[in-house]
C-alpha positions as CSV (number, residue, x, y, z in Angstrom):
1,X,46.3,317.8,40.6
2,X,48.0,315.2,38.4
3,X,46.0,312.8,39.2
4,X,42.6,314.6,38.2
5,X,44.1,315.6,35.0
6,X,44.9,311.8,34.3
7,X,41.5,311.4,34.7
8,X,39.7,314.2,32.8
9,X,42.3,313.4,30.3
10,X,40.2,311.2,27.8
11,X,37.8,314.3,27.8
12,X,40.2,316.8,27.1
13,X,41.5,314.7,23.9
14,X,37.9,314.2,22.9
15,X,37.7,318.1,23.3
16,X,40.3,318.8,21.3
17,X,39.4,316.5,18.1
18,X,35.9,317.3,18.0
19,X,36.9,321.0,18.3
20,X,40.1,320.9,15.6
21,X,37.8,319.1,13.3
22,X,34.9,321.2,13.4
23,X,37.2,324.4,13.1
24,X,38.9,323.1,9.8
25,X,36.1,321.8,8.5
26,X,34.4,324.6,9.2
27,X,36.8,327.0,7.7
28,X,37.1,324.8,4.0
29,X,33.2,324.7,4.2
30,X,33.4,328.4,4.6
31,X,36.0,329.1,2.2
32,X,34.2,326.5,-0.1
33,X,30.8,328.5,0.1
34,X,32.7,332.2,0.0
35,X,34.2,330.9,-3.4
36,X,30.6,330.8,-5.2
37,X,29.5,334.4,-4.5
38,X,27.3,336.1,-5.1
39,X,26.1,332.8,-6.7
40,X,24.7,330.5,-4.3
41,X,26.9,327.0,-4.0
42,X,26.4,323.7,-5.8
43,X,25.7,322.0,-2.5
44,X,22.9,324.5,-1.0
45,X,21.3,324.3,-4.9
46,X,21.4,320.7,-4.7
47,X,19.7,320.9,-2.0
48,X,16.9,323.3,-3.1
49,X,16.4,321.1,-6.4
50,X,15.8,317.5,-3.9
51,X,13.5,319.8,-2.1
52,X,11.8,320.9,-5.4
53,X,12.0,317.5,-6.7
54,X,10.2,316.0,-3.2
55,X,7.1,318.9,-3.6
56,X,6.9,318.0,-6.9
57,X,6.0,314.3,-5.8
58,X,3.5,315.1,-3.6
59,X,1.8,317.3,-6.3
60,X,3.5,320.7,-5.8
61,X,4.6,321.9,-9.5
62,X,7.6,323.7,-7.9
63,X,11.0,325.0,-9.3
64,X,14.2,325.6,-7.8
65,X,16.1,328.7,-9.5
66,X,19.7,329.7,-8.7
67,X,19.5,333.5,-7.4
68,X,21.9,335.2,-9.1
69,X,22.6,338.4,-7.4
70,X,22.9,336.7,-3.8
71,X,23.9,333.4,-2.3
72,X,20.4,331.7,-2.7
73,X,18.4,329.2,-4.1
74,X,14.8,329.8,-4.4
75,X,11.6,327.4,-4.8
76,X,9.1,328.7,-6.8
77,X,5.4,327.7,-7.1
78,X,2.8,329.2,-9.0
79,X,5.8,331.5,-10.6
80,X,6.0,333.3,-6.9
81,X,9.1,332.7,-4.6
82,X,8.2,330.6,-1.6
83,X,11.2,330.0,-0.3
84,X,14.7,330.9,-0.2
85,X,17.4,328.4,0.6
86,X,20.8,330.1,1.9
87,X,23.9,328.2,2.3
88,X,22.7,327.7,6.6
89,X,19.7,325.3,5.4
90,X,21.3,323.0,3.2
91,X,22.5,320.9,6.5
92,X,26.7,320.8,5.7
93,X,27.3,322.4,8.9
94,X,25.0,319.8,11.0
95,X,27.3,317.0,8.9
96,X,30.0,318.7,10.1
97,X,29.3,318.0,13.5
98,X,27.9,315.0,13.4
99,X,31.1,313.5,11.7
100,X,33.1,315.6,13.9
101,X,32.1,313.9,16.9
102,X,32.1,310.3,15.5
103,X,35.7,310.8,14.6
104,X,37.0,312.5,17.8
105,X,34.8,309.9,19.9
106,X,36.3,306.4,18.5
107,X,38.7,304.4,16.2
108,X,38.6,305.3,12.7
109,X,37.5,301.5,11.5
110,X,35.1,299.8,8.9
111,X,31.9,300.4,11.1
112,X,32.8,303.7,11.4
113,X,33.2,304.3,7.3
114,X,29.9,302.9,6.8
115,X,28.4,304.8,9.7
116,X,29.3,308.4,8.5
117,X,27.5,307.9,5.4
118,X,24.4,306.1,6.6
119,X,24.3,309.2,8.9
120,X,24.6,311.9,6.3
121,X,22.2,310.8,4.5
122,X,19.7,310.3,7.2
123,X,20.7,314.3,7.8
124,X,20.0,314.9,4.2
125,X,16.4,313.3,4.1
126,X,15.4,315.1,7.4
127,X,16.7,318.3,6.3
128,X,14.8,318.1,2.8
129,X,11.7,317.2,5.0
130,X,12.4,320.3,7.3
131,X,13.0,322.3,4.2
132,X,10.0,321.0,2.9
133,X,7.6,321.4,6.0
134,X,9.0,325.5,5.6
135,X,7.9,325.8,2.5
136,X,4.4,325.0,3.4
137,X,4.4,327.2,6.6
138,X,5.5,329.8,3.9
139,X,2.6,329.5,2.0
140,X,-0.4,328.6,4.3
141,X,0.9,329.9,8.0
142,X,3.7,332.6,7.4
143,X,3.4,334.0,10.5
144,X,4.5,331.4,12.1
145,X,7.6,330.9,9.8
146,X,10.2,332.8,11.7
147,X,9.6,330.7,15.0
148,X,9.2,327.2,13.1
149,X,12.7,328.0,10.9
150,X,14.9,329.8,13.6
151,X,14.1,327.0,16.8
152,X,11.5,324.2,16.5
153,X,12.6,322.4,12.6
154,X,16.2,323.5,13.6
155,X,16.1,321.9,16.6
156,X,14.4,319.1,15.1
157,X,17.6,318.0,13.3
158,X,19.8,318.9,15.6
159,X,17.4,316.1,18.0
160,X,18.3,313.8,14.8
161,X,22.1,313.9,15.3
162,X,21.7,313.7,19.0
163,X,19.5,310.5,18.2
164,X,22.4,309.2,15.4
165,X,25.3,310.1,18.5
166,X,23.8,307.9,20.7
167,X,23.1,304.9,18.5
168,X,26.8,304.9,17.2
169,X,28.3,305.5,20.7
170,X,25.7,301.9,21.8
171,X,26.8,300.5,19.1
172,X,30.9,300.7,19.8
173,X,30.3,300.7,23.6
174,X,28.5,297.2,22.7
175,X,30.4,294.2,24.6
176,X,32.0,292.2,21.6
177,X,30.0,288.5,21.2
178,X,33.2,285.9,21.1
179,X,32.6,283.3,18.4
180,X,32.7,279.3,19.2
């Protein structure tokens, strides 16, 4: 019995950091979002607004517009809703996990500092192409919104933090090179 704990220790303590993480964060995220209403928060409108900002590049005249009676931001086009951006899509609690893990996995050390940045932003860019692949299916296949926003773009970044997992866990599983 001892034995086989000693060696499903390592898991257990990885277990336990990546859970205690993700529950605090969690909670000051959701204490953090709770503190805006019925306003939506800065971070899910900053969202919307790089959304409406990437539409607008590709020739969509679009605007992002606080809601001001519930916790969303919508994008207009056309001076018609399209799409409204809760505090779920704005991709804080996919960050959460991803950083979560990185931390409970390894050493806090330079690589690492650099690493959780490069990574959220990756999140953020995929997330505003998500975002900006619904807003689309909103206006030219809204049938086929629910499905495309509940499993397939959600999984989709969820694949992306899998993908940003691995790479960091090659990268510090990586023999070190010894110098000459």
């Amino acid at each position: 019995m001892r034995s086989t704990l000693r060696e499903f220790l390592p898991t257990i303590i990885f277990l336990g950091k990546f859970l205690g993480i993700y529950l605090v964060a969690s909670m000051l995220y959701g204490a953090y979002v709770t503190s805006f209403e019925p306003r939506p928060d800065p971070a899910t409108s900053i969202v919307a607004r790089h959304t409406s900002d990437a539409l607008d590049l590709c020739g969509w005249n679009t605007e992002a517009v606080d809601n001001i009676r519930k916790p969303t931001t919508e994008i207009a086009y056309n001076s018609r809703d399209i799409l409204s951006i809760y505090e779920g899509c704005n991709g804080i609690n996919v960050m959460i996990i991803f950083v979560a893990f990185l931390v409970a996995f390894g050493p806090i050390n330079k690589r690492l500092w650099w690493y959780i940045p490069l990574g959220i932003l990756i999140l953020h860019i995929c997330n505003l192409f998500r975002i900006t692949a619904l807003f689309w299916v909103s206006l030219n296949k809204p049938d086929f919104m629910y499905f495309l926003h509940k499993y397939l773009f959600t999984a989709a970044l969820y694949v992306v933090t899998f993908v940003l997992w691995i790479i960091w866990v090659r990268m510090y599983l990586r023999p070190k090179t010894v110098k000459v």
